[in-house]
N, C-alpha and C positions, 0 to 999 in steps of 0.2 A: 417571553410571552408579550404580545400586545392586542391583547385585548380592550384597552381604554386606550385610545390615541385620537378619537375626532372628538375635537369642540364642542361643547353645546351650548347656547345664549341664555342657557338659565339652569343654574345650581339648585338640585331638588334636594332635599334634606331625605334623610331613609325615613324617618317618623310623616314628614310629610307627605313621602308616595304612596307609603304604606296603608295610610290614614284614608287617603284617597281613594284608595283601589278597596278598602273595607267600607265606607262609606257610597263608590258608587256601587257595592253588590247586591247593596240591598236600598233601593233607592225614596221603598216606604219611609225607610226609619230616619233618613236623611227631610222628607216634606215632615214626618211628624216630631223633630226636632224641637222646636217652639211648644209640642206639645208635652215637651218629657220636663221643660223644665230649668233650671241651671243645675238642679242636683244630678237630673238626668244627663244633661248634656255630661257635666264632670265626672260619672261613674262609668259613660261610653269613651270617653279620653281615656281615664285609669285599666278601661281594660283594652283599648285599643294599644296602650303604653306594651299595658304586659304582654300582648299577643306580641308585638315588636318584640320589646326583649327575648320572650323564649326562644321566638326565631333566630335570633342572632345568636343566642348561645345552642341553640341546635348549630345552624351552620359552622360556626365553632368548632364543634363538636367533631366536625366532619374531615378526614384526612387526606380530603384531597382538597385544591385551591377552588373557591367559589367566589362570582364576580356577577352583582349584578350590572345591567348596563341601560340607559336609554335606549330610545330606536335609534337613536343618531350615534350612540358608540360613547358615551360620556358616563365612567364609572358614578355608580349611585351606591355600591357597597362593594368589599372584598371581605373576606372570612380572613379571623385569625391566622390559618395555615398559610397563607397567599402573603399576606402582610410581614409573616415571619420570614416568608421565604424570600422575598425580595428583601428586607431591612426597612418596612415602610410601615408609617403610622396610617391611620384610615383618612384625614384629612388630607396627607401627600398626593392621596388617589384619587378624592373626590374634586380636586381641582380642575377646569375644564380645561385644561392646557398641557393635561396630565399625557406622556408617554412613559410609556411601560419599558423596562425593560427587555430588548431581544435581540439574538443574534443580526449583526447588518447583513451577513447572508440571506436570512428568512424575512427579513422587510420585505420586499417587492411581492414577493408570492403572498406573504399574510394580508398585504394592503388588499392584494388584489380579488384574492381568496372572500373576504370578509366584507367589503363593499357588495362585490353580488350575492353574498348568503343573506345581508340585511335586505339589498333590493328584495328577492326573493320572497323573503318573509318566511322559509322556509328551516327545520332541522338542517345545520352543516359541522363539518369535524373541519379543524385546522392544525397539524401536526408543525412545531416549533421549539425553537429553544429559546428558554427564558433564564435570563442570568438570576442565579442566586446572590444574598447577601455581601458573599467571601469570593466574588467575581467570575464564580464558574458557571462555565452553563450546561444545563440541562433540558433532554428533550422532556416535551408534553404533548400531551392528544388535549386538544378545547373541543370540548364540545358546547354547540352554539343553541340554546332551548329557546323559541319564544313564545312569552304568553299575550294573548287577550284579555278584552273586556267583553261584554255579553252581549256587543255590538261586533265583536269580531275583529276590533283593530288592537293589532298589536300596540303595548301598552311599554314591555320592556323586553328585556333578553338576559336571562339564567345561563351562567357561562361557566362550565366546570373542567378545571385542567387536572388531567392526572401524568403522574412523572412515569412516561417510558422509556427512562433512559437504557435500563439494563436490559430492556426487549431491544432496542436499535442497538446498543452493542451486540447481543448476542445474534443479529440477524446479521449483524455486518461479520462477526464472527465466523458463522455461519456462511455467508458468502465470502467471504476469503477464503474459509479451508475448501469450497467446493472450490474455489478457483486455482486452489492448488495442486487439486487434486487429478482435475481434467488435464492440468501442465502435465503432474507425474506418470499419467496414463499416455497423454501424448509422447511425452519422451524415456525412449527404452531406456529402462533403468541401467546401471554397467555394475551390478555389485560382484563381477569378480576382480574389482583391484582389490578388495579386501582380503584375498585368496592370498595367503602367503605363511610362511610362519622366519622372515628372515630375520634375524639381526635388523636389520633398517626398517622393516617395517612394523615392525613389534616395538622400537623407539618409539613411530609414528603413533600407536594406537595405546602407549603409555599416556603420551602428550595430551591425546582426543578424550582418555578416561580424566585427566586431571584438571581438562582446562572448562570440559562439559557443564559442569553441574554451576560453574561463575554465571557472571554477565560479561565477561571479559571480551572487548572484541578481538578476532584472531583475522590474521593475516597468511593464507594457506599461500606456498610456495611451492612452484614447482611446472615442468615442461607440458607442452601439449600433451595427453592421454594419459597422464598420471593417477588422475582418479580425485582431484581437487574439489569436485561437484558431493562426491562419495564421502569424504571427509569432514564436510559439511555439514550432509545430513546426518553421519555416524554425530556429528558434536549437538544438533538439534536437537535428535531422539533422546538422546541421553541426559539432555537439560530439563530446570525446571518448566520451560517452554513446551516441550514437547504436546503440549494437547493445544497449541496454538500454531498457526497458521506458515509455512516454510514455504518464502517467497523468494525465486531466483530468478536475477537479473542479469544478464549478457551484456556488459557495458558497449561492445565490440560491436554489437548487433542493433544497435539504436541509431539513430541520425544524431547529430549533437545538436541540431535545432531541436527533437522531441525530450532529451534525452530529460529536462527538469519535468513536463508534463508527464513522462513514464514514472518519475521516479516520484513526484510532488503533488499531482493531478492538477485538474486544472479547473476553472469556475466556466459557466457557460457563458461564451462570447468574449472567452479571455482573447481568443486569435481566432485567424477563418479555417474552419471546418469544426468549432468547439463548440457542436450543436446541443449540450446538456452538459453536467458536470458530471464530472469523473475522479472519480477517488486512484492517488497514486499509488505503487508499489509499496511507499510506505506506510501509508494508513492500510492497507491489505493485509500489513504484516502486523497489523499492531497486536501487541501480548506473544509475538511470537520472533519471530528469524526472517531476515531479509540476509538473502546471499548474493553480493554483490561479483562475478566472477569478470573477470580480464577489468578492473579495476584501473589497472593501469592505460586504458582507451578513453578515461574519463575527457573531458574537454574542462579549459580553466576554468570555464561560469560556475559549469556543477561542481567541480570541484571544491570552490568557494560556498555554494550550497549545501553539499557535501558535510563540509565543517561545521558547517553552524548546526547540521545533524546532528553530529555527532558531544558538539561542547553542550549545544540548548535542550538538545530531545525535542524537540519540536518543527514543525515543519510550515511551509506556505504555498498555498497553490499557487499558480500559476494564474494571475489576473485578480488575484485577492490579497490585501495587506495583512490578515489576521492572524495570527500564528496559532499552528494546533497540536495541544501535547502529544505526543505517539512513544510507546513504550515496546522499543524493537531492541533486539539482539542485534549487530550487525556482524557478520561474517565479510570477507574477504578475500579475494583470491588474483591472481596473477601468474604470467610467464615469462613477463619482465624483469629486469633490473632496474626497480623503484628507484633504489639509492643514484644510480645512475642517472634516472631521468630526472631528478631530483637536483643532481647537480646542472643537469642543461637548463635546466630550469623549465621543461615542460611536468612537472609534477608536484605541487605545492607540500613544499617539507614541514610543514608543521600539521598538513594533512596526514602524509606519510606517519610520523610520530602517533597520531592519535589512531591509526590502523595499526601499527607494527606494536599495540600490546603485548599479544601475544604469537609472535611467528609459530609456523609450523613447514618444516621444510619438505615434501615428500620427496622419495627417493626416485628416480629413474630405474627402470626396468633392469638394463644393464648392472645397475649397482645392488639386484637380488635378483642374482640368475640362480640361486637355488630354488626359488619361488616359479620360474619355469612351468617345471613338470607337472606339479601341482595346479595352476593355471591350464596348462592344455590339458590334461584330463577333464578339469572342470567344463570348459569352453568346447572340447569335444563331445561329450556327454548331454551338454546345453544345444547345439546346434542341432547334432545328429537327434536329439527328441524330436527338435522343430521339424525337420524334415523327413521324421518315420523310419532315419535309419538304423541299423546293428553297426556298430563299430566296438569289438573286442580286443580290438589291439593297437598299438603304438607303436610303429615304426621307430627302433633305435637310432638309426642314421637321422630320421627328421627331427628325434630329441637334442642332436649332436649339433644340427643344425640350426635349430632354434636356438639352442643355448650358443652358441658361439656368435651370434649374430648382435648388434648393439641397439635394436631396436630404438632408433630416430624421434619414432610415432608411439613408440613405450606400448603401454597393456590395450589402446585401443587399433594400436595397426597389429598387433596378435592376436587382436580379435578377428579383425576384419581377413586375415591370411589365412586361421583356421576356418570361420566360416567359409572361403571360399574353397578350401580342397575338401569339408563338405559338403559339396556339392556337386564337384568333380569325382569323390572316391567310389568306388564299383564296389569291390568286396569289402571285410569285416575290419582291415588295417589301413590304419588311418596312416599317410604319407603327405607330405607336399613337396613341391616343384623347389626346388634350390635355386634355381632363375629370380623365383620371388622377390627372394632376400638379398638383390644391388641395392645397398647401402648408398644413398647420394654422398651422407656423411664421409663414406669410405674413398668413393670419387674423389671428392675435394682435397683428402690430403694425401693424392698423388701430386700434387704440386702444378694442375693444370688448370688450377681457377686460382685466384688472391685469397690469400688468409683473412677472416674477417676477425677483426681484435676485438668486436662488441657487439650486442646485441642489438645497438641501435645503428652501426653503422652496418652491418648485413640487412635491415629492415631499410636502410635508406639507399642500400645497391640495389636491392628488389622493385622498389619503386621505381628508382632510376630505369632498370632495364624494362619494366612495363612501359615506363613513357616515355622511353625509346623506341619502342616495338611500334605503339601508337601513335607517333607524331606528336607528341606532347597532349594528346587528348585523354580528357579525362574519363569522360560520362559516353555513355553510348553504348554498343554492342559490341565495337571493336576499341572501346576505352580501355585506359590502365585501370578503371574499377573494376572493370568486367575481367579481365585478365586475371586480375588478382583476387579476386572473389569478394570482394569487401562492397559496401554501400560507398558511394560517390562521397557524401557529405565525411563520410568516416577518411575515405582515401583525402579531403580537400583537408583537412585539420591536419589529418599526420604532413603532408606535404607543406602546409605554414609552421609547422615545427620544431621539422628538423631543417628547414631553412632551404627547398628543393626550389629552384629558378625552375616552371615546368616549361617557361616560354623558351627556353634553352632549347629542349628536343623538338621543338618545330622544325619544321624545313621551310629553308628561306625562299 
């Protein structure tokens, strides 16, 4: 709060204004003064005393902060509750050189806010955070009163702050989970990898009931379409978090130049185009679950950001020094070999540690093919709604099929296979194309491509052959971004560290 921050060339005593302003209201009694006496004068002091007093212990009385002020902005009183809540005696306040405690964020707007509400001379509201005592701060609504003389000039201004702190959390609250929400509606849910009942995946949802109910951060493992996102939210719902706000992050999908303003937000006019501020992913999430998925695409800054998440609980925008407590869950996920890149040293291993609390490995499709049939029943019955059709039956040879098959792309390219033969199937049995199911995987170990020994070094042949194809260009429409599907800034980092020379594939 700063309400008392301008100057004034002359220190008014409260007995003194008060004195003033009851002596000029009635300004007979003031010319017949000389008439009342010195007994007179002394028993208009005495009760001029007590009317002061009782005031002061009214506003006392009063539970929220009260502050009177000159025109000029120079406290002439605060109420007990104000005094308490800052740590301040009344004379700390009535100094003309007095600043008040409040967030350096809310200076510029409060100066600016409070200069024209004085010009004015008019009712104004100033919404701010004023530190407490014990260094915390807290938002307030000030409301700005002024009063006159029976001339009409404003004389002082009655200033009263009430603590909104627990309305601004509940509204930020409140907009976090609508902002979560419009995500979950945006994006189709996939809850049949939970479809199963195998050996591996009944591990998986052992693990989800026990690690739930902690604050434990988990570390989900496991291949593209496995259902990593599903796991996530299965461990949210179930936590004490669950009526707070489940924030997911696509590390993969951010530029690494945004990626600390996605995650951290940023102050206005931190960088160009940062026309307002913006609250990050993680204050979004606060009291609730931030899931952070392909974790393993982090870039080293955030990384290093990352940690200090994770050790301090606290965070910093992006163009501001302050650090601000956030009380998140963090979730985890990857399709990487962490420990791997851990040793190339693109992956900060004491990061890793503080993620790999609690691993969770999901299983690949392939390794619960009893779970199959169950899944296409389910996926067939889901499509065929969507599109109005009758489908009664289940072609055994395409059960035979599907199960023999080692599904690559795991329970999302079995989705995507089922939805498509419904769409193709005519009568009530459902079949698909055997064509479908060429295995790339199966290609490669005919022995007519190289064996790749790691995850990182088939991710640095992919690349390679992109910026091959493109002349060693990166960006554009006929770039190795574009090729490979990824954002330019995401393709230029992976390219500085797995060590790719990209001036190599140029043509000389």
């Amino acid at each position: 709060m700063s309400v008392c921050n301008y100057p004034d060339s002359v220190s008014i005593s409260l007995h003194g204004a008060y004195s003033k302003i009851e002596m000029s209201s009635d300004e007979q009694s003031v010319e017949r003064g000389s008439a009342l006496g010195v007994d007179g004068l002394a028993r208009l002091d005495v009760v001029l005393r007590q009317n002061e007093l009782e005031w002061r212990h009214i506003t006392d009385a009063i539970a929220v902060n009260v502050v009177v002020q000159s025109t000029t902005g120079t406290c002439l009183f605060a109420n007990r509750t104000a005094l308490e809540y800052w740590g301040l005696k009344l004379d700390d306040v009535m100094v003309a050189n007095y600043r008040a405690p409040i967030h350096p964020d809310d200076a510029a707007q409060m100066y600016a806010r409070r200069q024209e509400g004085l010009a004015k001379g008019i009712p104004f509201e100033n919404e701010l955070r004023s530190r407490r005592q014990d260094g915390e701060y807290r938002w307030f609504l000030w409301r700005y009163i002024p009063v006159s003389d029976e001339q009409g000039q404003i004389v002082r201004w009655y200033v009263t702050g009430t603590d909104i702190d627990d309305r601004k959390r509940a509204e930020d609250r409140m907009r976090n989970e609508t902002f979560a929400l419009r995500e979950d509606i945006d994006r189709a849910s996939m809850f049949e990898e939970i479809v199963g009942s195998s050996h591996a995946l009944q591990r998986v949802l052992t693990q989800v009931t026990k690690v739930a109910h902690t604050d434990a951060t988990v570390l989900i493992l496991g291949e593209t379409g496995t259902g990593k996102e599903l796991v996530a939210r299965a461990i949210h719902k179930r936590s004490r978090r669950a009526g707070g706000a489940f924030i997911l992050v696509n590390c993969a999908a951010i530029p690494p130049s945004l990626i600390a303003s996605e995650l951290f937000g940023h102050e206005k006019g931190a960088f160009t185009g940062a026309l307002q501020r913006r609250l990050g992913r993680f204050e979004a999430a606060d009291r609730g679950t931030i899931f952070l998925d392909e974790i393993g695409e982090l870039p080293p800054e955030a990384q290093v950001a990352l940690l200090r998440v994770l050790q301090e609980r606290e965070i910093e925008r992006v163009g501001s020094s302050h650090p601000i407590p956030v009380d998140v869950r963090v979730l985890a996920a990857t399709n990487r070999d962490l420990e791997a890149a851990v040793e190339r040293g693109t992956f900060r291993e004491d990061l890793y540690y503080r993620l790999n609390v609690f691993p969770i490995r999901l299983p690949p499709l392939r390794e619960r093919v009893e779970d199959i049939p169950i899944l296409v029943e389910y996926l067939v019955d889901r499509y065929a709604k969507q599109v109005g059709k009758i489908i009664r039956n289940i072609e055994k040879h395409t059960l035979q099929l599907l199960q023999a098959y080692d599904w690559p792309g795991n329970v999302r390219e079995l989705q995507n296979v089922i939805e498509r033969a419904i769409v193709l199937v005519e009568g009530e049995t459902f079949a698909i194309d055997g064509s479908w199911l060429t295995s790339k995987r199966s290609k490669s170990s005919n022995g007519t491509a190289r064996p790749v020994t790691s995850l990182a070094n088939g991710e640095k042949e992919l690349i390679e052959a992109a910026l091959a194809e493109s002349d060693g260009r990166v960006s554009g429409p006929r770039g190795a971004a574009a090729k490979l599907g990824i954002p330019r800034q995401t393709l230029e980092w992976k390219i500085r560290a797995l060590k790719i020379d990209k001036l190599a594939f140029r043509k000389r």
